[in-house]
Structure formats: structure tokens, C-alpha cells
C-alpha positions in Angstrom: 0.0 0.0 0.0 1.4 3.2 -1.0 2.0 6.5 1.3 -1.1 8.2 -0.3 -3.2 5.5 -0.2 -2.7 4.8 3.6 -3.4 8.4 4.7 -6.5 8.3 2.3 -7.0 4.8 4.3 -6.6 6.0 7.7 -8.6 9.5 7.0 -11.9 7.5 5.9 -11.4 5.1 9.1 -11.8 8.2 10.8 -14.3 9.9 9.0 -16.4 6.6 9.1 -15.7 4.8 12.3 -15.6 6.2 16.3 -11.8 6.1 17.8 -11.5 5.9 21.3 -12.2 10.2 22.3 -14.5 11.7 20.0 -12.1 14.2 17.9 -14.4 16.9 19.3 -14.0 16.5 22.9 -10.3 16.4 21.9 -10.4 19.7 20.8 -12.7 19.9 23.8 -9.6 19.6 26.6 -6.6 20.5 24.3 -7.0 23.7 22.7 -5.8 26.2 25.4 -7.9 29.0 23.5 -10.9 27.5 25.3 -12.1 28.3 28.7 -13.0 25.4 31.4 -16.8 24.7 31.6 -16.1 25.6 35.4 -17.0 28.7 36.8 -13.6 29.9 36.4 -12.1 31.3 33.1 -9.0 29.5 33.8 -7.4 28.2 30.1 -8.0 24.4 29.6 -5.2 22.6 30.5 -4.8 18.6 31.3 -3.7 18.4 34.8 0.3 16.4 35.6 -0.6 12.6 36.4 0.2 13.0 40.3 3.3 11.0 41.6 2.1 11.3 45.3 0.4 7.8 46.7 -1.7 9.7 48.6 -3.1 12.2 45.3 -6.7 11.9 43.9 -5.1 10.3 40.8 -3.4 7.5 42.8 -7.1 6.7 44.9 -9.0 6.4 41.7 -6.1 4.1 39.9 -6.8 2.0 43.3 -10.6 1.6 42.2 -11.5 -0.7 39.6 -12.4 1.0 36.1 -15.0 0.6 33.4 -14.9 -3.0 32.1 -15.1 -3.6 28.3 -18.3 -5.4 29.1 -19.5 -8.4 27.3 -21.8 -9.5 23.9 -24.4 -11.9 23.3 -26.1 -12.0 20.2 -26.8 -8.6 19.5 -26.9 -7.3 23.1 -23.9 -5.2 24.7 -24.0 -5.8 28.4 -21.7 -3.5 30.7 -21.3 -4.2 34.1 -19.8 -1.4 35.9 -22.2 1.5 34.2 -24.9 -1.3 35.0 -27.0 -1.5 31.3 -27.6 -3.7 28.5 -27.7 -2.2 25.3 -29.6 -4.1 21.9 -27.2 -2.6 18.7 -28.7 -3.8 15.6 -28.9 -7.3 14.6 -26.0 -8.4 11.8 -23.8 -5.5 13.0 -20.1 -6.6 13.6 -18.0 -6.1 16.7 -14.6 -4.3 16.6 -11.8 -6.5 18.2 -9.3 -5.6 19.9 -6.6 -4.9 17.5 -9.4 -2.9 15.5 -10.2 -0.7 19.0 -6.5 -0.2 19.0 -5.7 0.7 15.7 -8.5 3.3 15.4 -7.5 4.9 18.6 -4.0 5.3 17.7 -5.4 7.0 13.8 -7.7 9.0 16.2 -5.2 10.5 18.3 -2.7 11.5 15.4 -5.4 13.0 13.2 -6.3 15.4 16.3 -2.8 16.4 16.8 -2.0 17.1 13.6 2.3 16.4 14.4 2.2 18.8 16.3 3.9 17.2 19.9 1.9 19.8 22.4 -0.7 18.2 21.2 0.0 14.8 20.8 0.7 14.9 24.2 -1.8 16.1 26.0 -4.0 13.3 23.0 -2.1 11.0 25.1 -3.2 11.8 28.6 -6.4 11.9 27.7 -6.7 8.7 26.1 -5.1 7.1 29.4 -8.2 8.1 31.0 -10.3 6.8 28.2 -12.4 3.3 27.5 -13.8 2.5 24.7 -16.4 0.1 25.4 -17.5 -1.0 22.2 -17.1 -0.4 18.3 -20.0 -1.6 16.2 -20.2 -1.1 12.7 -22.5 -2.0 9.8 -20.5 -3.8 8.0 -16.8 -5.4 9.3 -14.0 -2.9 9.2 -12.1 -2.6 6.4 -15.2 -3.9 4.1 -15.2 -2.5 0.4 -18.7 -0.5 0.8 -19.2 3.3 0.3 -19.7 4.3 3.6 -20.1 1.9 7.2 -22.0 3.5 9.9 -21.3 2.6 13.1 -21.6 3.3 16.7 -19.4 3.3 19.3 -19.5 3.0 23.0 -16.7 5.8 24.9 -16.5 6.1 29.1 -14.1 8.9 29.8 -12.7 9.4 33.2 -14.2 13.4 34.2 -12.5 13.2 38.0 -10.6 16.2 37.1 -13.6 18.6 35.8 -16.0 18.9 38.8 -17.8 21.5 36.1 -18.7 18.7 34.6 -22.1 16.4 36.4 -24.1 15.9 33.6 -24.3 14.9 29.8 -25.0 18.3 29.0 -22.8 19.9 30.7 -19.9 17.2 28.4 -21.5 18.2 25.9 -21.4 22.2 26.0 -17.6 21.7 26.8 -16.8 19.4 23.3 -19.0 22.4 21.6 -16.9 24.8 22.8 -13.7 23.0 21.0 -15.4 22.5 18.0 -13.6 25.9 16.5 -10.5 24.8 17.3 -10.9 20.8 16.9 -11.6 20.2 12.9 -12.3 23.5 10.6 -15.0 21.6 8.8 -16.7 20.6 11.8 -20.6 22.1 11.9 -23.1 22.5 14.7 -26.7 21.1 13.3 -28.2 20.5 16.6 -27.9 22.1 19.9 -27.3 20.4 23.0 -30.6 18.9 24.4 -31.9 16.6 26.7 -33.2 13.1 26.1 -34.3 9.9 28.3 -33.0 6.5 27.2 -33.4 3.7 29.6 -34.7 5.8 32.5 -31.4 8.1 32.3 -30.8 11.9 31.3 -28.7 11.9 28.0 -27.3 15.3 26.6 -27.6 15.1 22.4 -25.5 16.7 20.0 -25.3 16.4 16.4 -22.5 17.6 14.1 -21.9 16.8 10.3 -18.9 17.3 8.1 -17.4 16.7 4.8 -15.9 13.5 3.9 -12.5 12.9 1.7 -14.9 12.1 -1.2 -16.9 15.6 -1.1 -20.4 14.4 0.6 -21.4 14.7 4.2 -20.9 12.3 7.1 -23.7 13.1 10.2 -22.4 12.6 13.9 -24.4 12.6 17.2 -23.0 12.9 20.4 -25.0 11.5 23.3 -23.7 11.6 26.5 -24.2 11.1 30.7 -22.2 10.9 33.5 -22.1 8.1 35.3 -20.0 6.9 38.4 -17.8 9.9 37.6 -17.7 8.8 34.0 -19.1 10.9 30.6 -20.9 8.0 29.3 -20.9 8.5 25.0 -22.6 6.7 22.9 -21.0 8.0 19.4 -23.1 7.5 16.1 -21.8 8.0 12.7 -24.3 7.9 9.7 -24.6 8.8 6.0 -27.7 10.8 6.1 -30.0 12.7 8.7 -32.8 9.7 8.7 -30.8 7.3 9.2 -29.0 8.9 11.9 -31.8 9.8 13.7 -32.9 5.9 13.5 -29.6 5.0 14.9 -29.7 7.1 17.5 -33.2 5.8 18.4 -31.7 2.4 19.0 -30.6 3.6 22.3 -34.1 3.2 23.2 -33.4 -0.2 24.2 -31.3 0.5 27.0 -32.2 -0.6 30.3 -30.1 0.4 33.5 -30.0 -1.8 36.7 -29.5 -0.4 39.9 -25.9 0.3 40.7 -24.1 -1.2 43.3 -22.4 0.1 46.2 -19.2 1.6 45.1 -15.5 2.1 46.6 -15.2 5.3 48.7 -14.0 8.0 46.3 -16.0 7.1 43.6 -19.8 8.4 43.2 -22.1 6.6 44.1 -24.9 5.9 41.7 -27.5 8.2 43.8 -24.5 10.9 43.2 -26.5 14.9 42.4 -25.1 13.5 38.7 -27.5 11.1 38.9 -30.7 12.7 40.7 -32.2 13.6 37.4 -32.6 9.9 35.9 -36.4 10.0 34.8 -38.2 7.2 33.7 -39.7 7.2 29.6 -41.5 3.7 29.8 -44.6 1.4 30.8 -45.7 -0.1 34.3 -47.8 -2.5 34.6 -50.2 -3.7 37.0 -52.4 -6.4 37.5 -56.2 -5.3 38.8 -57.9 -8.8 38.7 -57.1 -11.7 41.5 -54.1 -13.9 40.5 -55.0 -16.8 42.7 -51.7 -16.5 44.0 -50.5 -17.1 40.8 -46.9 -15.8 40.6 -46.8 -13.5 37.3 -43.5 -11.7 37.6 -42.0 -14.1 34.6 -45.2 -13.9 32.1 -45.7 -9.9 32.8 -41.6 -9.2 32.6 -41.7 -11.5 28.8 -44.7 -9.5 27.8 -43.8 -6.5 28.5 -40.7 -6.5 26.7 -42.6 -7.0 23.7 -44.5 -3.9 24.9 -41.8 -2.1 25.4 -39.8 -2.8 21.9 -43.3 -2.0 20.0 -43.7 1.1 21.6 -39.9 2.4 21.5 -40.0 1.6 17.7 -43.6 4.0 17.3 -42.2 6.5 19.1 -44.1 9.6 18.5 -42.0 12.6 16.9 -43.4 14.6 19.6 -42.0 12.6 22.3 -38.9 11.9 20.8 -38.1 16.0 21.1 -39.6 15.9 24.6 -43.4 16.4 24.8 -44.3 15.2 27.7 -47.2 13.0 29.2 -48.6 10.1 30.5 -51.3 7.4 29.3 -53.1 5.1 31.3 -54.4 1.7 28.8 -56.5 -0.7 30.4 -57.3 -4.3 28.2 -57.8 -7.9 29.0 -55.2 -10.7 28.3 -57.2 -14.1 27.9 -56.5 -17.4 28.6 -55.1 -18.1 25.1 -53.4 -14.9 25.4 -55.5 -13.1 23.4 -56.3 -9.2 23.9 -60.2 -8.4 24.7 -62.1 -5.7 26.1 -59.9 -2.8 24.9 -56.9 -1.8 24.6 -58.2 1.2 26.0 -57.7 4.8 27.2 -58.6 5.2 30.8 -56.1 8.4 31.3 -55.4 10.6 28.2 -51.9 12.3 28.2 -54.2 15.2 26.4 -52.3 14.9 23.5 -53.2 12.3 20.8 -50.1 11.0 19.2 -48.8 9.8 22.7 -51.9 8.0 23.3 -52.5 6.3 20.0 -48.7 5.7 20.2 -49.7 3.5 23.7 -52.3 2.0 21.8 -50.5 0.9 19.2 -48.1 -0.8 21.3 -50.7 -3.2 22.9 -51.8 -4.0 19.7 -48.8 -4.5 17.7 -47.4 -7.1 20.7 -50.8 -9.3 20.8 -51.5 -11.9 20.9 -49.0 -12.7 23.5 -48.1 -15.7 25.7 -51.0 -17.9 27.3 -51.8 -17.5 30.5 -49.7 -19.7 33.0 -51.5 -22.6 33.2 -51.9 -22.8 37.3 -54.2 -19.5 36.7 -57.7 -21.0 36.1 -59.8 -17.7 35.9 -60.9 -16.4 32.2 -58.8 -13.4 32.0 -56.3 -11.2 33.5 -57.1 -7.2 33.7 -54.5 -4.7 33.2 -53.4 -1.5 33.6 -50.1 -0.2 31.5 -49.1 3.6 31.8 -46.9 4.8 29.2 -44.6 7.6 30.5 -43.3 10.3 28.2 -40.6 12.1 29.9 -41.9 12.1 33.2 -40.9 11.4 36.6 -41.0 7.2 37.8 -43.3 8.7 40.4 -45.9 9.9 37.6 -47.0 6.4 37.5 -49.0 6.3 40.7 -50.2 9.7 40.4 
């Protein structure tokens, strides 16, 4: 392979594929033109990796990191940030040597040769993870253009400005000047709710190497004194936007106790987690039938029915919440509705709720200890509300 082609090589890995840091929130923490996202307009600068034991750096090296997490199927599971993630089915998983490779690409396109900047590429990749790499199509496949999404947990200990997505965001916005010249803003930081968590949104585009545009969003939280990023690359707006949608199926467990020095999960970071998704509840006797199993497989069909008729309205934060009652009969059949027994007051959210009963029946037959006709239920369908709207 020739000089020219590897360059040409290595800039379209870039342009198509997530390294390690987003080349944005490079620019982010290196250019010293940009103030801190502190209070203070103190230049950006990458604090010395302390040598004392006893140092803030030397605690948190003590306490185990982000792990790389594990796949099955088409589910990413993480265990330290505590959520399962469902990427789409067919997609392939960067390996190692893949991760590597692009971070190392990564860090020399955002320095540029120059050594200052290399350098501080360097530090900041130390406190970087990248999760996961998933792409389309393998890397290095002959196809016009591979979207992808990657997975990124960088370490934020040193930026207490920083204690939520949006707050990551706004700091990689103010480094887009100084990051990558061709670099445009096409959407604002705002607020979304994937799995019951506050992500910040950002969406960038720029020219690729052969003239047309590459779309990028940004969505980010902090987590356990992480910036969780979820990085998505695509060849047009649409299907961006239905990349970015995926995210949807996230669901967060609760976290575990952590190591003194490290957030806890309940952490002010964390306080404004808000719940976009059904509960359930039973209103006829069970005959101490134990349905935890059948309404948790159910309900996941529910779930994926709904996230995939997401209303456009919700999807840019309208905000509600729907009460459906229906029957599920022995056979598993719906009857007697689905209906609306609380309107949000807006229709597309409630025909949205509607729709998702329908679309998952009929579902699985009753268990078979349960010997009355039917089962009567009552889902409410959140919108960007509060867990606690549920039982209002």
C-alpha cells in the first residue's frame, strides 16, 4: 500500500468509524484558547498525572475501572455503568486490535504532528475506555460508507464543572472551533431519556474525503464519575436519527455500592434519571399465581413495539402520561380494549400507547396454574416524566 493511499486509508477510518475520544472532545480539553466549563475562566489545560500515593489520581487508579463489558447475540452488556444495550442485529464487533488501531489513527489526526498536542491526546486517552465499536459492515469492508456506533466512558474526576451529559456536551461544543475546521453544529445540546437516564444530544456533520457529508451525534451522561458516550456516525439525517433511536433499548439496573472515592450511583449526577416507559399492573385476583415471569416477557414486547412507534413529539420531549386498560385471555389473546382510561391530552402519545398493545398481541397464554378467564391490566406509558408519575 502506498503512502497516499494509507493516509487516504486511515482519514476515511476516521471519518467513518468512532476512535476511542471523540475528535471533538479532543479539541474539547486541548486547545488552550478555550475556557473550562467551570466557573472559572481558567485556560484548559490537562492536569500532571500526580506522583504522590496519597493524590486523587493514585485513589482512583486503586478503584476498579469501566470494564469492556461483554456481547451476546446482538446485546452489549456493561457491568460497571450497570445497562444492556440491543445494537442492531447483523452488525459486527470491533476486536481488539481494531479498537487499538483506530484509537492510535484517532489520536494522530487530532494532533495534527504537532507534539503539544499529541501529548496532552495521550493523557487523555489514558483516562479513556472505549467500550464498544460496532459497525455495519466489518472494518475494512469494500462498501461506500459503514455506519457505526461506538460505545466511549471517559474518566471526568478532574472537571468537577462537569455532572451531567449536558454539561460534556457544551464543553466538546466549545472545542469545535479549534478541533476540525469543517466541523458544523446542526443541533444544539438537548436533553433526552434513554433507559430511565438523562442523556445530553449533540449532532455535528462534516465533509468526507470524497466531497459528501458524514452526520455525527453525540449523546452523553455521567455516570459513576464517567461521561458515558454513545458516538453515532451515519450517512444521512434519517438514518442517523434511526440510529440514534436504538438507544431506546437500554435498560439500566440499579448500581451497586461503590468504593469510597468514587460516586455513588445516587450521586447529584444522577438525581435527574427520569423514567420514559410502561408499568404494569395487575387489577384482577391472581389466585396466587406468581406472574413476575409472564408480565416481565410480555412487557418486553411492549416495550420494543412502543420504543419503535415513538411519536416525533416525544422523541423531542413532549411530555405526558397514558393510562391503557385491556384484558389478556387465557389463550393470550387481547379483549375488552386496549383502551384509554387516562389521556396524556395529546393524541399521538396515546395512540402511540395503543398501538403498542396491539402490535405485541397476541401474547403468551396464561400460566396454566391460573384457572380464571382473564387477566385485567393497567399499563401507563410515560413520556418524559418522573418514575413517580406512575401512581399519580
Amino acid at each position: 500500500m502506498t503512502c497516499s493511499k494509507k493516509l487516504r486509508f486511515c482519514k476515511l477510518s476516521v471519518e467513518f468509524l468512532a476512535f476511542a475520544l471523540p475528535s471533538v472532545a479532543f479539541g474539547a480539553w486541548a486547545s488552550p484558547r478555550q475556557p473550562l466549563p467551570a466557573e472559572s475562566n481558567e485556560q484548559a489545560t490537562v492536569p500532571p498525572v500526580q506522583s504522590n500515593a496519597n493524590s486523587e489520581s493514585a485513589k482512583k487508579a486503586e478503584i476498579p475501572g469501566p470494564d469492556s463489558g461483554s456481547v451476546t447475540d446482538n446485546f452489549y452488556t456493561n457491568g460497571f455503568f450497570g445497562f444492556t444495550f440491543e445494537f442492531p442485529k447483523g452488525w459486527s464487533v470491533q476486536g481488539e486490535d481494531t479498537k487499538k488501531f483506530l484509537t492510535e489513527v484517532g489520536k494522530a489526526a487530532v494532533s495534527g504532528g504537532d507534539a503539544g498536542k499529541k501529548a496532552v491526546a495521550d493523557v487523555i486517552a489514558q483516562r479513556t475506555h472505549r467500550l464498544i465499536g460496532i459497525t455495519e459492515h466489518p472494518f475494512g469492508t469494500p462498501v461506500a460508507f459503514n455506519p457505526g456506533i461506538s460505545i466511549t466512558a471517559a474518566d471526568i474526576s478532574f472537571a468537577p464543572g462537569i455532572q451531567t451529559g449536558k454539561d460534556f456536551d457544551l464543553a466538546m461544543k466549545l472545542g469545535l472551533p479549534g478541533s476540525r475546521s469543517d466541523l458544523k453544529l446542526i443541533r444544539e445540546p438537548e436533553d433526552h431519556v434513554f433507559g430511565g437516564k438523562v442523556f445530553s444530544r449533540m449532532d455535528v456533520a462534516h465533509d468526507s474525503a470524497r466531497g459528501d457529508t458524514i452526520y455525527e451525534s453525540y449523546v452523553s451522561t455521567v455516570l459513576r464519575g464517567y461521561a458515558l458516550i454513545f458516538h453515532v456516525v451515519a450517512q444521512n439525517p434519517d438514518r442517523l436519527e434511526t440510529l440514534v433511536q436504538t438507544m431506546n433499548t437500554l435498560e439500566f439496573k440499579p448500581q451497586p455500592e461503590t468504593s469510597p472515592g468514587t460516586p455513588a450511583a445516587n450521586s447529584p449526577a444522577d438525581t435527574s434519571s427520569i423514567r420514559i416507559g410502561p408499568s404494569v399492573r395487575i387489577l384482577t385476583p391472581t389466585e396466587g399465581v406468581d406472574f413476575n415471569q409472564y408480565v416481565t416477557g410480555f412487557m418486553a414486547s411492549v416495550k420494543r413495539s412502543w420504543y419503535a412507534g415513538m411519536p416525533e413529539a416525544a422523541k423531542k420531549g413532549q411530555k405526558g402520561r397514558v393510562s391503557v386498560l385491556f384484558n389478556i385471555q387465557k389463550n393470550g389473546e387481547v379483549a375488552d380494549g386496549p383502551t384509554i382510561e387516562s389521556s396524556s391530552g395529546q393524541d399521538p402519545l396515546d395512540q402511540a400507547a395503543i398501538a403498542a398493545v396491539r402490535a405485541s398481541s397476541p401474547f403468551e397464554p396464561l400460566p396454566v396454574a391460573f384457572h380464571g378467564p382473564h387477566i385485567r391490566l393497567r399499563i401507563i406509558f410515560l413520556y418524559n416524566l418522573p418514575i413517580d408519575a406512575a401512581e399519580q
